[in-house]
C-alpha positions in Angstrom: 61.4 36.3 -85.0 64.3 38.1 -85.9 65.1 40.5 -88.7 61.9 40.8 -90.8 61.2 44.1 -93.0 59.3 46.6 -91.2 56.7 44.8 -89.2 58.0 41.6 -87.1 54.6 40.1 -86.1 51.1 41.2 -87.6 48.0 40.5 -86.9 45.5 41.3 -89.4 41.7 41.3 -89.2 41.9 38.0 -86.8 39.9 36.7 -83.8 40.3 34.3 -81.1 44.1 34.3 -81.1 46.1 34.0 -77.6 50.2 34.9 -78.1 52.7 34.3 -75.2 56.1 34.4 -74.4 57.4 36.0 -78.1 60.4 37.8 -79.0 60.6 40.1 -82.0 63.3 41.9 -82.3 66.0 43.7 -85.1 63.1 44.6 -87.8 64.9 46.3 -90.4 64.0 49.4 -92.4 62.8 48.8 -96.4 64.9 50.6 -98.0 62.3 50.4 -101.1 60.5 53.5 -99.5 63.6 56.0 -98.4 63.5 56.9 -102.1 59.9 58.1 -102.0 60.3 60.0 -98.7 57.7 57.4 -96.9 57.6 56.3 -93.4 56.8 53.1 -92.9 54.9 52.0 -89.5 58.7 49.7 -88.7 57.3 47.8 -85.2 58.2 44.7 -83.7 54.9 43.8 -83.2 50.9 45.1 -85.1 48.1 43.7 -83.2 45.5 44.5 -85.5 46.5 48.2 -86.2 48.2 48.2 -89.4 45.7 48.7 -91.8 43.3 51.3 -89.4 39.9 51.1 -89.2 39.3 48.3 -91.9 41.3 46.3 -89.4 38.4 44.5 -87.2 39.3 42.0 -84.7 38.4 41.0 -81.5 39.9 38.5 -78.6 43.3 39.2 -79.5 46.1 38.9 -76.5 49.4 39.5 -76.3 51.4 38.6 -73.1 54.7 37.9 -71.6 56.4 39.6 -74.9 59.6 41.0 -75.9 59.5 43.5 -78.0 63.8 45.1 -78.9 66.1 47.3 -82.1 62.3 48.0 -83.8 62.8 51.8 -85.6 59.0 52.6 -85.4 57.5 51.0 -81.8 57.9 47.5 -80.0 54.3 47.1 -79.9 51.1 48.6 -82.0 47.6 48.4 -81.1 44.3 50.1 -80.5 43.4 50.4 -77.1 40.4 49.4 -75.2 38.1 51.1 -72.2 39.5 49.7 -68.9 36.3 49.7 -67.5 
């Protein structure tokens, strides 16, 4: 995927989804939201972190990813306990 507006790949309330070997790369800025002095989350990829806490999933994974040219992050998500 290359050259979506602000968010390349997101995930969005989801379960049970396995992604591997992805490239995201040269997201692009909206310009819709420089005129009301917003920032926009602009990431390559959002694994189920876009919306916050109304954003439930579970058995989401991402591996063997490229993530390149995104103005916000490569790659947003919530993090886990390592145990």
């Amino acid at each position: 995927m290359i050259g979506a507006r602000a968010v390349g790949l997101n995930i969005i309330s989801s379960s049970d989804i396995v992604l591997d070997n992805l490239i995201v790369g040269g997201i692009e800025r909206r310009s819709e939201l420089s005129a009301q002095n917003a920032v926009d989350k602009e990431a390559c990829y959002s694994i189920c972190a876009y919306i916050g806490d109304r954003d439930v999933c579970s058995n989401v994974t991402l591996t063997n990813s490229i993530a390149s040219g995104c103005y916000y992050a490569g790659f947003v998500a919530p993090g886990h306990d390592c145990g």
